[in-house]
C-alpha positions as CSV (number, residue, x, y, z in Angstrom):
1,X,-4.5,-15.3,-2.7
2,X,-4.4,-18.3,-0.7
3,X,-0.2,-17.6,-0.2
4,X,-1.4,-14.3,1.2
5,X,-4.4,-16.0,3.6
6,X,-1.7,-18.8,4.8
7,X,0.7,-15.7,5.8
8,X,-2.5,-14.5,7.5
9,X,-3.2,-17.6,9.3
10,X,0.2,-18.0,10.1
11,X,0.4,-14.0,11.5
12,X,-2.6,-14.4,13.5
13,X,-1.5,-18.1,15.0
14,X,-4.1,-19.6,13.3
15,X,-4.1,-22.9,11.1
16,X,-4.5,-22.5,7.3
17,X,-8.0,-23.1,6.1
18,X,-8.3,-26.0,4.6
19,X,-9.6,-26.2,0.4
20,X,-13.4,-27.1,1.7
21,X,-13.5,-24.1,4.4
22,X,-12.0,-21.8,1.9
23,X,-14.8,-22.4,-0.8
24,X,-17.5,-22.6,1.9
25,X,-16.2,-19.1,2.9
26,X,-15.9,-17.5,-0.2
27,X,-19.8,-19.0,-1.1
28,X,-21.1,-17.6,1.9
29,X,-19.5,-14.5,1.4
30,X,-21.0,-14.2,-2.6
31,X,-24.1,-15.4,-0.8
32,X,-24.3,-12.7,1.3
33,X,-22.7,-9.9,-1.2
34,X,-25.7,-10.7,-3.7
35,X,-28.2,-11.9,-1.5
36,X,-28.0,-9.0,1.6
37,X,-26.1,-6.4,0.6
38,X,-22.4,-6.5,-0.7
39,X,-20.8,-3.8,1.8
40,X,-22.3,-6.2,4.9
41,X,-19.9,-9.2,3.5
42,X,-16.8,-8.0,5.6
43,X,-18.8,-7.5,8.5
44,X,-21.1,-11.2,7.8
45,X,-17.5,-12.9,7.5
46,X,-16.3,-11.3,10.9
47,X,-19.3,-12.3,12.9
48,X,-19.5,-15.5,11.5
49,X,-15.2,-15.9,12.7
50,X,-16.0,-14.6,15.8
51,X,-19.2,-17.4,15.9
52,X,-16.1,-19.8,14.8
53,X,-13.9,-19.0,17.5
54,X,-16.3,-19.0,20.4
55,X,-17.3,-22.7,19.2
56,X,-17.1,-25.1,22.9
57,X,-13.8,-27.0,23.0
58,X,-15.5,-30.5,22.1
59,X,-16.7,-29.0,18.7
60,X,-13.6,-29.0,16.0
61,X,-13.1,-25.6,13.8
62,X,-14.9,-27.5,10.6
63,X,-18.3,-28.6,12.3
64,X,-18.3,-25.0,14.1
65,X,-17.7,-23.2,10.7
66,X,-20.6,-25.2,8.7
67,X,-23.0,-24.9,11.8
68,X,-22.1,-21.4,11.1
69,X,-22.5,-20.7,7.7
70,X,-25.8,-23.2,7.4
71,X,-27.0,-20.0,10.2
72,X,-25.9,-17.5,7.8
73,X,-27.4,-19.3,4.4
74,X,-30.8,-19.9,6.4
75,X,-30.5,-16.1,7.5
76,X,-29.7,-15.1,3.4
77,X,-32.4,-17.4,2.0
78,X,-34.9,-15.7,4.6
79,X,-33.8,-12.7,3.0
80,X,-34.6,-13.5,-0.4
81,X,-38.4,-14.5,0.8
82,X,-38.6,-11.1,2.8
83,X,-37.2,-9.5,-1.3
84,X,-39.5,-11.0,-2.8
């Protein structure tokens, strides 16, 4: 797998994600899957790169993706209250 994401990050001219962003990723993701609904995941992850992407030019890729994901874990944890 992460051969396959490098080629991707590579292909799109992006840098590799680094060990931490991977596993913040992939959390978010299962958080998301189990917490939401699993068949929103692809489209949660896609927002949340876009969100990434659009960060100003003073913020580097890391603090933009954990702003980002603490948005999406506040948003799955309000979830879970709405459930429950």
């Amino acid at each position: 797998m992460d051969a396959w994401i490098d080629r991707l990050a590579q292909t799109l001219g992006e840098d590799p994600l680094s060990a931490p962003e991977a596993e913040s990723l992939l959390e978010a993701a299962r958080d998301v899957a189990h917490g939401v609904e699993r068949r929103v995941t692809p489209l949660s992850a896609f927002l949340a790169g876009v969100a990434v992407g659009r960060r100003p030019a003073t913020e580097s890729r890391d603090v933009a993706l954990a702003r980002v994901l603490a948005a999406v874990r506040a948003l799955v944890e309000g979830e879970a209250g709405r459930s429950g």
